[in-house]
C-alpha positions in Angstrom: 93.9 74.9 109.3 90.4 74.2 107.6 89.0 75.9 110.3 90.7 78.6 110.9 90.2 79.5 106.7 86.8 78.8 106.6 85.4 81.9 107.7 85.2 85.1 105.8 88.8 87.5 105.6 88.0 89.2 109.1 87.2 85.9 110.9 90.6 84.6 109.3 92.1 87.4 110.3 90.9 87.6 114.1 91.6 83.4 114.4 95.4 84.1 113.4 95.6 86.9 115.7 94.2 84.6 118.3 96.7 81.3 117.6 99.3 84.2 117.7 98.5 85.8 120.9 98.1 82.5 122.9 101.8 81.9 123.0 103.4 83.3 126.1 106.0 85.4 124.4 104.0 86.9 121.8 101.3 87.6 124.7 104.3 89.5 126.8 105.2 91.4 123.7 101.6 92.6 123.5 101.3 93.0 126.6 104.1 96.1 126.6 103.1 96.9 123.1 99.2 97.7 125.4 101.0 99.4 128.3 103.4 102.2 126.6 101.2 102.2 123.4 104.0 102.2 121.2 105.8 98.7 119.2 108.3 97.2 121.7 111.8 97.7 120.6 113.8 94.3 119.1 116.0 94.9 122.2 112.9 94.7 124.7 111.7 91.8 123.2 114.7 90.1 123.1 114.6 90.6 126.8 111.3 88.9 126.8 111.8 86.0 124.8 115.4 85.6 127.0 112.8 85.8 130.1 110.6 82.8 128.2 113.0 80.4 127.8 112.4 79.6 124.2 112.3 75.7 123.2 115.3 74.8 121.4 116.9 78.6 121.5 120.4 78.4 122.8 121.7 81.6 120.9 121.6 84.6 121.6 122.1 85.4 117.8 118.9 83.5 117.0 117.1 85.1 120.1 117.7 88.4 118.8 116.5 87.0 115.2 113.7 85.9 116.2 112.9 89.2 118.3 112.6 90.8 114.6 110.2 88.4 113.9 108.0 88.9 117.0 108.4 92.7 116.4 107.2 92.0 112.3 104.3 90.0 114.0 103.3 92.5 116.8 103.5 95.4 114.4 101.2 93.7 111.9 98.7 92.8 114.9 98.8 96.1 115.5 98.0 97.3 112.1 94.6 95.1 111.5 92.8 97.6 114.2 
């Protein structure tokens, strides 16, 4: 943590973006977010994350919950740039 906030607001920025994007799903996500140039739906990341086999996820209710979140994450990526 002290690393990642000891650079100035863009550096911060950029390192989060980083820790983010190094995790498979969130990578995926990107990864279509890249190809159709538009923010994934919830529905196509659910898909994703259902493809990842997320640890300790064994509902499909908090799948689809936590697609939102990715989505919120993605779209925020998105907006620094």
């Amino acid at each position: 943590g002290l690393e990642v906030f000891s650079g100035d607001f863009e550096e911060i920025k950029l390192s989060l973006i980083y820790l983010i994007l190094i995790h498979k799903p969130f990578y995926d996500v990107f990864g279509l977010y890249l190809r159709n140039m538009e923010i994934p739906t919830s529905e196509e990341i659910f898909e994703v994350l259902k493809n990842n086999e997320i640890y300790n996820v064994d509902s499909e209710v908090t799948l689809k919950r936590r697609a939102t979140s990715v989505r919120s994450w993605i779209k925020w990526i998105v907006s620094q740039y």
